[in-house]
N, C-alpha and C positions, 0 to 999 in steps of 0.2 A: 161825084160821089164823095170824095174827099172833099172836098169844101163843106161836105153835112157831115162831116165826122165819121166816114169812113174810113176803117186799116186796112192801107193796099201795100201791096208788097209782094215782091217773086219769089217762092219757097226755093231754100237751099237743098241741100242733101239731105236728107231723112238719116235718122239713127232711129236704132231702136233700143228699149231702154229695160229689164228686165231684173227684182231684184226678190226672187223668189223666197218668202219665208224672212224676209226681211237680213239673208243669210251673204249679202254681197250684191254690189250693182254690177248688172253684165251690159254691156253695149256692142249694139252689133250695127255697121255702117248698111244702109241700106234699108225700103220699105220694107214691111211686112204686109201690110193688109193690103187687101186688094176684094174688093167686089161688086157688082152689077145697078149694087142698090147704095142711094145715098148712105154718107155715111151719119149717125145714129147724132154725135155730138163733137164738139171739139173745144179747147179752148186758148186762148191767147196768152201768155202770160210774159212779164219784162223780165229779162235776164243780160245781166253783160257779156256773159262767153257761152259756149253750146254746153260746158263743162257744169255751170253754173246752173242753167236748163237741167240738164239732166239730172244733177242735185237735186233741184226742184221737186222732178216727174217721179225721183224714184223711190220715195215714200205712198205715194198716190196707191190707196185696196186692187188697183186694177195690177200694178208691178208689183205689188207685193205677191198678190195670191196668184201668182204663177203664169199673170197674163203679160201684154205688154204695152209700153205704151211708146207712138212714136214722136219724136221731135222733132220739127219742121223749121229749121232755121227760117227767119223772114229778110230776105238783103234791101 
C-alpha cells in the first residue's frame, strides 16, 4: 500500500483541542470520542511539533463553536 501512495503510520497520543468562541485554546491529553459506528471524516495534515498541530486545528468552526477536535500524532 505504500508503494501506491499510501500514509501509514502508528497514532501517537490523542490530545484534544478546544477553543470555544474563539475565547483561548484549551487541550486536554487524551481521546474524546468514542463510538460504535465509523467515524464520519478525518483529516491529515503536516505539522513540525504537536504544538504546531494544534495551532493548526484550533481555529477549525468545529473548536470554535464549542466542539472539539482531536489530534492524532502520526510516529
Amino acid at each position: 500500500m505504500r508503494s501506491e501512495g499510501a500514509l501509514i503510520g502508528v497514532a501517537g497520543s490523542p490530545v484534544q483541542v478546544r477553543n470555544p468562541d474563539a475565547t483561548g485554546v484549551e487541550t486536554r491529553a487524551g481521546a474524546f470520542m468514542s463510538s460504535a459506528l465509523p467515524v464520519a471524516g478525518f483529516a491529515v495534515i503536516e505539522a513540525a511539533s504537536l504544538a504546531e498541530a494544534v495551532e493548526k486545528v484550533s481555529t477549525v468552526p468545529c473548536a470554535v463553536a464549542h466542539g472539539v477536535v482531536e489530534v492524532w500524532p502520526l510516529e
